[in-house]
C-alpha atoms as an extended CHARMM CRD file, in Angstrom:
* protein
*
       232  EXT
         1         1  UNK       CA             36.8600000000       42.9490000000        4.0800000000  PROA      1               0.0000000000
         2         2  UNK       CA             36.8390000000       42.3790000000        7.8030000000  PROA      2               0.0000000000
         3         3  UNK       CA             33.4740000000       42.1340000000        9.7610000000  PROA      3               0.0000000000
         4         4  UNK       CA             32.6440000000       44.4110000000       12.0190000000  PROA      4               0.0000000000
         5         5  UNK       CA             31.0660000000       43.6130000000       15.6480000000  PROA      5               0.0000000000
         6         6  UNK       CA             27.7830000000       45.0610000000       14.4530000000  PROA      6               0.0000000000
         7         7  UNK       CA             27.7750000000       43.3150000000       11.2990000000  PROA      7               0.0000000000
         8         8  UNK       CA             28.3240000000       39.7100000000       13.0590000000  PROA      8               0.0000000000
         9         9  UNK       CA             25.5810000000       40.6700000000       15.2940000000  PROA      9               0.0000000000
        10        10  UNK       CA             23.1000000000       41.3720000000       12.7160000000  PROA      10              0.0000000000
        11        11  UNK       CA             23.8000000000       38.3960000000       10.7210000000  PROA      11              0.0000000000
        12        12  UNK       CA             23.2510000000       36.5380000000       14.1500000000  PROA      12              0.0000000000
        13        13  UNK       CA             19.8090000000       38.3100000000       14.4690000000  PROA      13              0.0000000000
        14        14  UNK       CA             19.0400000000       37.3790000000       10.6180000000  PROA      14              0.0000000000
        15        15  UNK       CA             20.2000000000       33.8260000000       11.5800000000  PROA      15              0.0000000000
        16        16  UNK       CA             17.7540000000       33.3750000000       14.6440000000  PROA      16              0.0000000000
        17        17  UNK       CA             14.8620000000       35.2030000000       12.9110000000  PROA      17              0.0000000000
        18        18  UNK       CA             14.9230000000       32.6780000000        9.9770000000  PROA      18              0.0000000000
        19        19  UNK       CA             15.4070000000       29.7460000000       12.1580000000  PROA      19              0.0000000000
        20        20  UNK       CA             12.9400000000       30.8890000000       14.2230000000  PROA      20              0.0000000000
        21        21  UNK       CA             10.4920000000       30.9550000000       11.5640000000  PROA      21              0.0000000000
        22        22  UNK       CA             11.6660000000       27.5700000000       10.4810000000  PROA      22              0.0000000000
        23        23  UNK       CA             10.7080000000       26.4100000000       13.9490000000  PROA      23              0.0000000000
        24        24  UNK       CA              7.4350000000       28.1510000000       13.8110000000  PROA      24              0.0000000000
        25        25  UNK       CA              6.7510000000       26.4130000000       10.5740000000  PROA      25              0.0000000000
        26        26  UNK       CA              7.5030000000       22.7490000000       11.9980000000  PROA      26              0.0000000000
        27        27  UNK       CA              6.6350000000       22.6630000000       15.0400000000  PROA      27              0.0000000000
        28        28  UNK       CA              4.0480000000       25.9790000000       15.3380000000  PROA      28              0.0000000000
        29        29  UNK       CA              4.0050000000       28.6450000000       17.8710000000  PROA      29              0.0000000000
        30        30  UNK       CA              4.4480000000       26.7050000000       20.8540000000  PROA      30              0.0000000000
        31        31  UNK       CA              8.3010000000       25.3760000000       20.2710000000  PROA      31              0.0000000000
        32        32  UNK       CA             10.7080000000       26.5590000000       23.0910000000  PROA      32              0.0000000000
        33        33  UNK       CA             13.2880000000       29.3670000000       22.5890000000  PROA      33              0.0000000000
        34        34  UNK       CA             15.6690000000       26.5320000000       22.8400000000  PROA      34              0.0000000000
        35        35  UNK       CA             14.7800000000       24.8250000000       19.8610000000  PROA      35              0.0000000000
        36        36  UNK       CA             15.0160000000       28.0760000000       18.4340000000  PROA      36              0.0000000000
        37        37  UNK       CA             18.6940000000       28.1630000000       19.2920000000  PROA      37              0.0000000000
        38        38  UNK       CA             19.4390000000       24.7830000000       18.9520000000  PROA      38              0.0000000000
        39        39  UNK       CA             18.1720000000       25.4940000000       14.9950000000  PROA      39              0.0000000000
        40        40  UNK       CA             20.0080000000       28.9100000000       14.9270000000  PROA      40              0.0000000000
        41        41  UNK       CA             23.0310000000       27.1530000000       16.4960000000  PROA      41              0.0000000000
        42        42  UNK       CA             23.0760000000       30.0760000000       19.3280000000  PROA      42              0.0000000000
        43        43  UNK       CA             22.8000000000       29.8190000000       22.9950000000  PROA      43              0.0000000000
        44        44  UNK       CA             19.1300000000       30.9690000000       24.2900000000  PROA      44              0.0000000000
        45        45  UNK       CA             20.6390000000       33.6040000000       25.4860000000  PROA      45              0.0000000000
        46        46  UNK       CA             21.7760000000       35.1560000000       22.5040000000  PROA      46              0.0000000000
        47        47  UNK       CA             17.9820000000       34.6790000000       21.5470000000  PROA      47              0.0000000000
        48        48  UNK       CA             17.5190000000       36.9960000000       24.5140000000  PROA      48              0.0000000000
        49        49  UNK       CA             20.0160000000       39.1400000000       24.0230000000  PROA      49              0.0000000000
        50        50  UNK       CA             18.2500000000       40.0610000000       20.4790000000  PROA      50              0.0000000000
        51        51  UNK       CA             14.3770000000       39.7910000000       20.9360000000  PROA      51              0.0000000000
        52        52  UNK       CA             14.3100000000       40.0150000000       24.9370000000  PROA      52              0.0000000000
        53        53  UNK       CA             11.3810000000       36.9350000000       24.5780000000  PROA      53              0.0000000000
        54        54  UNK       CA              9.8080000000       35.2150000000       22.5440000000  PROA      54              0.0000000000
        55        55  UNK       CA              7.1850000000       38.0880000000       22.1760000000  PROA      55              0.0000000000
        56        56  UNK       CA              9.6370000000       40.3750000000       20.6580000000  PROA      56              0.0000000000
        57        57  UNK       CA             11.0720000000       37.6370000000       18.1690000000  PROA      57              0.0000000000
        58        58  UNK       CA              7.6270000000       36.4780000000       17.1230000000  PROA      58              0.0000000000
        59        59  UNK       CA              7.0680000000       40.2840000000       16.1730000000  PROA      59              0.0000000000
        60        60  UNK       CA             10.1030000000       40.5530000000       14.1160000000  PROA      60              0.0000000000
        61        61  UNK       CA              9.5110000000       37.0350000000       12.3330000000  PROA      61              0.0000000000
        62        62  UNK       CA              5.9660000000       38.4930000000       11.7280000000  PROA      62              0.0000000000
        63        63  UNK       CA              6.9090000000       41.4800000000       10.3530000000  PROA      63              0.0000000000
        64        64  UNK       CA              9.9590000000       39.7480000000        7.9930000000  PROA      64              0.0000000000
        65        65  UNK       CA              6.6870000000       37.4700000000        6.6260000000  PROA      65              0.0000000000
        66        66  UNK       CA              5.0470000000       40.4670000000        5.7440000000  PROA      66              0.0000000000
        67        67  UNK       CA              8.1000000000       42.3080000000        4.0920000000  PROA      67              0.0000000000
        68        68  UNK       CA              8.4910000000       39.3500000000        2.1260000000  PROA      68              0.0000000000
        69        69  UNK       CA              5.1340000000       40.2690000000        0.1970000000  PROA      69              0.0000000000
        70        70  UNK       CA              5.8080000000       43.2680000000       -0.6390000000  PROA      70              0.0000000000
        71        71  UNK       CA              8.3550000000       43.8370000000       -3.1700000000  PROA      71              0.0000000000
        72        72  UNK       CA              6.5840000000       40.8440000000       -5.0350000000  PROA      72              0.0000000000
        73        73  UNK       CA              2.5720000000       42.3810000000       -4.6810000000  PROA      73              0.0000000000
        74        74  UNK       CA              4.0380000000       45.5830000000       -6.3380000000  PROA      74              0.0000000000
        75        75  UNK       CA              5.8510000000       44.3470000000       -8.9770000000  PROA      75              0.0000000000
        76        76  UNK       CA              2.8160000000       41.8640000000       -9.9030000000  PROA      76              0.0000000000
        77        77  UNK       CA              0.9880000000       45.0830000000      -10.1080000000  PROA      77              0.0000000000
        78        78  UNK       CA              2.9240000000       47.2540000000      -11.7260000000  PROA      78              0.0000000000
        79        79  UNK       CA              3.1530000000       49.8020000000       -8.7360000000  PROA      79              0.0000000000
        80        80  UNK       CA              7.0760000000       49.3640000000       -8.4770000000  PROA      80              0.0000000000
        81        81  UNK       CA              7.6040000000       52.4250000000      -10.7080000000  PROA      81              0.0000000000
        82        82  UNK       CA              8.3830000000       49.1740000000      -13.4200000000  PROA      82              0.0000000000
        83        83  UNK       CA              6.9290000000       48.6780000000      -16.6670000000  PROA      83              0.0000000000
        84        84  UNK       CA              2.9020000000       47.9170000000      -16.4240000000  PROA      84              0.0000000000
        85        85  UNK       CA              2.4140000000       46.8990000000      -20.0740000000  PROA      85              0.0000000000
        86        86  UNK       CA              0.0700000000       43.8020000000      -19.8210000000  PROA      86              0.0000000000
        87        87  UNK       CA              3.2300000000       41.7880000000      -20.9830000000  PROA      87              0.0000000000
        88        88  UNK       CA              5.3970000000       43.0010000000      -18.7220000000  PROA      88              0.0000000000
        89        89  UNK       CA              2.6680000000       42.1960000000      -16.2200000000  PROA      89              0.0000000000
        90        90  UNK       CA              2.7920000000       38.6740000000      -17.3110000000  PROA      90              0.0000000000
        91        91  UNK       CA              7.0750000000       38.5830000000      -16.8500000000  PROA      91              0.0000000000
        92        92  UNK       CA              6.2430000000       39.7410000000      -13.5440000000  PROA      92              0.0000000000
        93        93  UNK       CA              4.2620000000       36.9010000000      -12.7490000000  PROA      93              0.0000000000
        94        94  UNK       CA              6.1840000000       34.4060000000      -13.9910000000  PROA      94              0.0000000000
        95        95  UNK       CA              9.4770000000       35.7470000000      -12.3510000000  PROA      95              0.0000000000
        96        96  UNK       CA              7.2860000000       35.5830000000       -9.3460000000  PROA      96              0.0000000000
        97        97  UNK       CA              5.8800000000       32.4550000000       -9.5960000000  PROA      97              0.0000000000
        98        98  UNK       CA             10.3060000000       31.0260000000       -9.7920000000  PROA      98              0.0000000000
        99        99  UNK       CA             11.1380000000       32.7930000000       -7.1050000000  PROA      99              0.0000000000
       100       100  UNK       CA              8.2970000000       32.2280000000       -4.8900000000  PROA      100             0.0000000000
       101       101  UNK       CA              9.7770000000       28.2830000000       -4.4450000000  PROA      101             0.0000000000
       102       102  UNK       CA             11.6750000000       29.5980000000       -1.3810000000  PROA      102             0.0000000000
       103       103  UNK       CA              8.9990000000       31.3690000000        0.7860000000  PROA      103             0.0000000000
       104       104  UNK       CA              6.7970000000       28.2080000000        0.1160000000  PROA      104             0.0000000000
       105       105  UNK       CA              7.0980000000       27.5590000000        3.8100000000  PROA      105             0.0000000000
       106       106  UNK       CA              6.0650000000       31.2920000000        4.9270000000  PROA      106             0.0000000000
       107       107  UNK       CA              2.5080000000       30.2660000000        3.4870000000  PROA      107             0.0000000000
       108       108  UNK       CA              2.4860000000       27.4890000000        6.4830000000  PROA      108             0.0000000000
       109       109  UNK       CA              3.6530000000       30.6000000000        8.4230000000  PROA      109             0.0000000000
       110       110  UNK       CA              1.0270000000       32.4460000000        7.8110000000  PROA      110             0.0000000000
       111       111  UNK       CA             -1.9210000000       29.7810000000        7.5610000000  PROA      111             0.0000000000
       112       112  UNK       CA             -0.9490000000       28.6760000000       11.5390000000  PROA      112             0.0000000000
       113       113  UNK       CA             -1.1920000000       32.6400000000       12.3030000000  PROA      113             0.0000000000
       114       114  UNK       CA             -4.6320000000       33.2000000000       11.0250000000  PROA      114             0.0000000000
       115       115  UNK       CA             -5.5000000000       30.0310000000       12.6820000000  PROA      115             0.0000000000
       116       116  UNK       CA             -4.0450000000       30.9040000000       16.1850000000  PROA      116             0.0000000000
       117       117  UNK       CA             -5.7030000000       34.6490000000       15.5210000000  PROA      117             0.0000000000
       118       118  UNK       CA             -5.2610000000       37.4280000000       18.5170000000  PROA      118             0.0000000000
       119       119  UNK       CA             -3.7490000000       40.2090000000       18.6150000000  PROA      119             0.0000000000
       120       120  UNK       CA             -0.4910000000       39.0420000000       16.4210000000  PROA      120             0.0000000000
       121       121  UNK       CA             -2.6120000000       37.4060000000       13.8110000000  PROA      121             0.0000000000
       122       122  UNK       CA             -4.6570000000       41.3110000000       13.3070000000  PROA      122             0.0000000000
       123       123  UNK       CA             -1.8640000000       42.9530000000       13.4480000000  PROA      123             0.0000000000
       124       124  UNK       CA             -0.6450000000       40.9160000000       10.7210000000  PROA      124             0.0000000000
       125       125  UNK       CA             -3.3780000000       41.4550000000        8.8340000000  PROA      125             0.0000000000
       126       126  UNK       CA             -4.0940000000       44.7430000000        9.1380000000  PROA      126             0.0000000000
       127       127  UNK       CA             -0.6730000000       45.4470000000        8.1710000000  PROA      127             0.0000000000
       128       128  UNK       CA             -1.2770000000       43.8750000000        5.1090000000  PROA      128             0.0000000000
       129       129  UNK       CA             -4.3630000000       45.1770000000        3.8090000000  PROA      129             0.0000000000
       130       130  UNK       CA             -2.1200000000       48.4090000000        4.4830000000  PROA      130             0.0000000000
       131       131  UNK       CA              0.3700000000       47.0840000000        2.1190000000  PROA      131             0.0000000000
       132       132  UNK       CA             -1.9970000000       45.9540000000       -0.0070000000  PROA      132             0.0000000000
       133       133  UNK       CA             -4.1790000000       49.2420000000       -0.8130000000  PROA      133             0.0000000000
       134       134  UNK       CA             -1.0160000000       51.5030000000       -0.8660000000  PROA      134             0.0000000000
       135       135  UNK       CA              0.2760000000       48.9020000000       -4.2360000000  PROA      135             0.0000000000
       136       136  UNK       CA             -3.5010000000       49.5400000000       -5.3940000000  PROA      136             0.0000000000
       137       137  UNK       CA             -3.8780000000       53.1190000000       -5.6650000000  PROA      137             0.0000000000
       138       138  UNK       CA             -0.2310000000       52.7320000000       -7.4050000000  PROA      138             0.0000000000
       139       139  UNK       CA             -1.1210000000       50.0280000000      -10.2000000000  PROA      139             0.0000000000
       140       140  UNK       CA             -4.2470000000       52.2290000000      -10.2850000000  PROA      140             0.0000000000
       141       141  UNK       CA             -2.1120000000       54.8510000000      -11.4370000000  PROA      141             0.0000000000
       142       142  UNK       CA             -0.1900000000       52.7690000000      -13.4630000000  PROA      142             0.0000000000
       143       143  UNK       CA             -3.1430000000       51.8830000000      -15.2720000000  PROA      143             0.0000000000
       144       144  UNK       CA             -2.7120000000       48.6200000000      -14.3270000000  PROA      144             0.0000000000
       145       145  UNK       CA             -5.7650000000       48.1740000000      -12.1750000000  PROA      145             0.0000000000
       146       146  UNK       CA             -9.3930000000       49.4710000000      -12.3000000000  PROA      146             0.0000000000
       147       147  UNK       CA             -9.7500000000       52.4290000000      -10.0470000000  PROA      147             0.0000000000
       148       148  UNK       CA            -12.2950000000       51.3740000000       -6.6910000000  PROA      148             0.0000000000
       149       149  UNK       CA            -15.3650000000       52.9500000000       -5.7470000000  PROA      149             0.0000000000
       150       150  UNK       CA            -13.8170000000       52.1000000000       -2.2350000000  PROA      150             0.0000000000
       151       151  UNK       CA            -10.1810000000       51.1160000000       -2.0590000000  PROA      151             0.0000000000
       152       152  UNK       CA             -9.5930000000       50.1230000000        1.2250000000  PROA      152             0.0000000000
       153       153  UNK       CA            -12.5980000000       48.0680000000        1.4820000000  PROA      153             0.0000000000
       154       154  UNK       CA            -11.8340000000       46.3530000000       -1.4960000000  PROA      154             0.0000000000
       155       155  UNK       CA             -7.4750000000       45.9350000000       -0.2670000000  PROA      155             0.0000000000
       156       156  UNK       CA             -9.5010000000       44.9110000000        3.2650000000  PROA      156             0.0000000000
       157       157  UNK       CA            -11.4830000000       41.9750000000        1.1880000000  PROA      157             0.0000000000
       158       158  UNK       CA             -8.8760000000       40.8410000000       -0.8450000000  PROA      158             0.0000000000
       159       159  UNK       CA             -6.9060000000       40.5470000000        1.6670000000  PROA      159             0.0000000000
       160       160  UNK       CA             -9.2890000000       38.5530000000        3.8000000000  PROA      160             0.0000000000
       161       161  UNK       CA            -10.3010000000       36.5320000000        0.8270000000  PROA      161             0.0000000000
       162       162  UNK       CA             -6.7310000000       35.5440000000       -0.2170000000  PROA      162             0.0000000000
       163       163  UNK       CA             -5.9650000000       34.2380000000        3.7370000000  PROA      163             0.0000000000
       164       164  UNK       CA             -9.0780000000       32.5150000000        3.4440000000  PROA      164             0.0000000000
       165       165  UNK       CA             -8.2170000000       30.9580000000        0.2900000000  PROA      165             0.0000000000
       166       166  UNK       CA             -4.8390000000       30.0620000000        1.9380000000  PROA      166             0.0000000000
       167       167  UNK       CA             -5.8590000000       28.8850000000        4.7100000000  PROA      167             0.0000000000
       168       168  UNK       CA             -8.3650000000       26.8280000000        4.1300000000  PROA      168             0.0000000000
       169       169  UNK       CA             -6.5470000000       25.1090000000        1.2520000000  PROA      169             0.0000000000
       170       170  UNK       CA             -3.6990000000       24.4240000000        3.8160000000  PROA      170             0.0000000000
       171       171  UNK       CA             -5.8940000000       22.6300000000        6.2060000000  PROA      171             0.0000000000
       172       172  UNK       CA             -7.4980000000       20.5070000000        3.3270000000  PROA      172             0.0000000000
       173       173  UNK       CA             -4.1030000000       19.8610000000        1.8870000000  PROA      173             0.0000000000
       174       174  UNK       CA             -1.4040000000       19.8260000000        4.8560000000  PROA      174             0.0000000000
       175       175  UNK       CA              2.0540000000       19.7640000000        2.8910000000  PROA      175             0.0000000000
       176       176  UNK       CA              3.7700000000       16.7820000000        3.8590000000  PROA      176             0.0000000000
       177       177  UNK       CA              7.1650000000       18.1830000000        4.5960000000  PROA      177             0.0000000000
       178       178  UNK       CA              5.9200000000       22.0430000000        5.6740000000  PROA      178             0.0000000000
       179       179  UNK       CA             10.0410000000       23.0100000000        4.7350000000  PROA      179             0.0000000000
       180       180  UNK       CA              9.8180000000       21.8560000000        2.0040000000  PROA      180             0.0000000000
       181       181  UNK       CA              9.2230000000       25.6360000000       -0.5010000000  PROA      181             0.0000000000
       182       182  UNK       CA              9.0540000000       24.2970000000       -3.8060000000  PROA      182             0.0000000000
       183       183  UNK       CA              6.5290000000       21.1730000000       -3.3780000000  PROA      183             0.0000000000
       184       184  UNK       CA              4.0980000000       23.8900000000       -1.6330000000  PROA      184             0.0000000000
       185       185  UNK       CA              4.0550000000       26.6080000000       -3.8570000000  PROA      185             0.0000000000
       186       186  UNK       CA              3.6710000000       24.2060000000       -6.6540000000  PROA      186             0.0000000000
       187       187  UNK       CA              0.7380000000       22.2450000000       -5.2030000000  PROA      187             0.0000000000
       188       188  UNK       CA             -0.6170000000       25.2660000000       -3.9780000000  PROA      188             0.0000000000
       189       189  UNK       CA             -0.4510000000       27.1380000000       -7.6850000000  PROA      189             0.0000000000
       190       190  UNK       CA             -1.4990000000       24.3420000000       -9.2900000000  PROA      190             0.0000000000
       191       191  UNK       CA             -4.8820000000       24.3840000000       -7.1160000000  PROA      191             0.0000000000
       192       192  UNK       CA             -5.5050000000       28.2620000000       -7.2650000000  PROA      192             0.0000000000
       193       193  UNK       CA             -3.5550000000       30.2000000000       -9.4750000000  PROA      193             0.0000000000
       194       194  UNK       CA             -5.6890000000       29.8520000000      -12.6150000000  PROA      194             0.0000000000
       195       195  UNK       CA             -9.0210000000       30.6770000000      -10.9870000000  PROA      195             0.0000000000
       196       196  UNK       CA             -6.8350000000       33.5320000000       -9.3720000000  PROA      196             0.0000000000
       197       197  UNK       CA             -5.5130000000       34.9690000000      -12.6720000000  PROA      197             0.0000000000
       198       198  UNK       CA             -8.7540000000       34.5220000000      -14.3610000000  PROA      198             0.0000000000
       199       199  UNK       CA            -11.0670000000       36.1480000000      -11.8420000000  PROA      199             0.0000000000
       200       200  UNK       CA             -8.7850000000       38.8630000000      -11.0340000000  PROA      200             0.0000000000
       201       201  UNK       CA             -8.4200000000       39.6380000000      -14.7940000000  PROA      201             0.0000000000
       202       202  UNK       CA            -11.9320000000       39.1490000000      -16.0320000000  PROA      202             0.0000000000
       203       203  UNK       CA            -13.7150000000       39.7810000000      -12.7680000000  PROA      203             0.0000000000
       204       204  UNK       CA            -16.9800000000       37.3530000000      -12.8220000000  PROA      204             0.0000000000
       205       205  UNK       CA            -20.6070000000       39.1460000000      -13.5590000000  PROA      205             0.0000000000
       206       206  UNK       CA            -21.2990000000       40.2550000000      -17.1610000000  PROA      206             0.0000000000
       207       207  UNK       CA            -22.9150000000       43.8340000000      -16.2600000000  PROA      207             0.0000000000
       208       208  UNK       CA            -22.9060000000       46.3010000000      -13.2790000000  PROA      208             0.0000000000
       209       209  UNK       CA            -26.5250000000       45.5920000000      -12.1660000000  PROA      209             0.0000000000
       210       210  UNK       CA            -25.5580000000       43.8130000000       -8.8000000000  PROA      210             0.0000000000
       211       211  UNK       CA            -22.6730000000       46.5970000000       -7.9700000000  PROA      211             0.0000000000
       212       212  UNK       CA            -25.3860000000       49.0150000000       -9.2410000000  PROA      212             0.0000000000
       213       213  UNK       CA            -28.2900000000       47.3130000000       -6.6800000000  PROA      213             0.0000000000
       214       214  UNK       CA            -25.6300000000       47.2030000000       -3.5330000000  PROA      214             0.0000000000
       215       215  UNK       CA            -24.3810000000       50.4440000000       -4.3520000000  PROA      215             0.0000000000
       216       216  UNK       CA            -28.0090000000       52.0650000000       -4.2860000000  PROA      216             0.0000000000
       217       217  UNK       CA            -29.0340000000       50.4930000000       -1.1780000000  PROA      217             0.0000000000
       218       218  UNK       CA            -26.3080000000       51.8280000000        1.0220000000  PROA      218             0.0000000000
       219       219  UNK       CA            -26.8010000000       55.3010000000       -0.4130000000  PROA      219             0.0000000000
       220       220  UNK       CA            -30.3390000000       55.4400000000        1.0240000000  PROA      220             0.0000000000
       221       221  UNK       CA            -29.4140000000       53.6250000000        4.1220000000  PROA      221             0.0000000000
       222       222  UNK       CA            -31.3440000000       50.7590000000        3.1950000000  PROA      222             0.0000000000
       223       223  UNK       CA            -29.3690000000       47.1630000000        4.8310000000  PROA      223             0.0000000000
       224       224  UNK       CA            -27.5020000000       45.0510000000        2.8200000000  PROA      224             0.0000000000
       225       225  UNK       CA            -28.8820000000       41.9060000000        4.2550000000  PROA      225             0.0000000000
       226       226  UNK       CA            -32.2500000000       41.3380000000        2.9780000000  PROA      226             0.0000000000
       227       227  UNK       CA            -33.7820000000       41.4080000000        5.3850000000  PROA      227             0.0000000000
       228       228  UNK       CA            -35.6180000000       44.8800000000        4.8790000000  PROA      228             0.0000000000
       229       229  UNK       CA            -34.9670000000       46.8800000000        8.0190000000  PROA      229             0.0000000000
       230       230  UNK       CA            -34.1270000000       50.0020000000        8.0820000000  PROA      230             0.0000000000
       231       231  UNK       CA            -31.1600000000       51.1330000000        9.9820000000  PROA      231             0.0000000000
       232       232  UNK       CA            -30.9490000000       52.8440000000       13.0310000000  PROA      232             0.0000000000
């Protein structure tokens, strides 16, 4: 079948967005819109021509980092309209978990957003937590996940914790070759996953009295800091 115009130019887009990220990945936020092209193998013009500057390309690599959790967070979950049996949870994982070796260097990605923060970096996130509370309230019901007494609080702090998580094990353990997928996803599973799966599955206090204590405070206004003041 013969390409159209408008199909070469969208594989052209594709092209510089991923070697854009590439870039991003290697050589951070800084690198030139010529590298970019150079890695794309386009003129910086056609960079132009598609994004208008580096601005609008940056946007578009952001938002192709955070469509690349999606489809995966829901399926973990059992909010894909899939089957949310605990084994079938499981499958999910492990499919995950083999197919995951690719984005390996989108978790650099993301770790030198959060680090360079702004505007970009909470769009990014708040995006995400979006993302994140929307596949909630579906595995919740699914059945797959105990129902909230707030959900987007808790989608904003596991969010927050998971970055955290990420990118402070990054800067601990820099990945010697930052392109290289597999080798990060593997070192980076083989630090976190099990304390992941274990505290996401059997949570980590034996009885409700804390959530009981925090939850009775902030009904009567009382703060949440010990430090006895009322608030105003």
């Amino acid at each position: 079948m013969r390409s159209t115009a408008a199909d070469r130019d969208l594989t052209a887009r594709a092209r510089i967005r991923d070697a854009a990220i590439d870039v991003f990945v290697s050589d951070g936020f800084g690198a030139p819109i010529r590298t970019i092209a150079v890695r794309a193998g386009v003129s910086p013009g056609l960079v132009i021509h598609h994004f208008t500057n580096k601005a609008g390309l940056r946007a578009e690599c952001d938002a192709h980092v955070l469509d690349s959790t999606r489809n995966r967070t829901g399926r973990i979950l059992g909010a894909d309209g899939s089957d949310s049996s605990g084994g079938a949870v499981g499958d999910a994982v492990n499919e995950t978990l083999q197919s995951m070796a690719e984005h390996g260097p989108l978790l650099v990605y993301v770790t030198r957003l959060m680090a360079e923060g702004g505007d970009s970096a909470r769009t990014f996130v708040d995006r995400l937590v979006d993302d994140v509370e929307s596949s909630m309230r579906a595995a919740v019901a699914a059945g797959t996940v105990r129902a909230s007494v707030d959900e987007a609080a808790r989608a904003r702090y596991l969010v927050t914790m998971a970055l955290g998580t990420l990118t402070i094990d990054m800067a601990m353990n820099p990945p010697p070759d930052p392109t290289d997928g597999a080798a990060i996803l593997r070192a980076y599973s083989d630090r976190t996953m099990v304390p992941a799966a274990e505290y996401a599955t059997h949570g980590l206090l034996t009885d409700n009295s804390a959530l009981d204590a925090v939850l009775a405070a902030h009904a009567a206004g009382s703060p949440l800091d010990g430090t006895g003041d009322s608030r105003s």
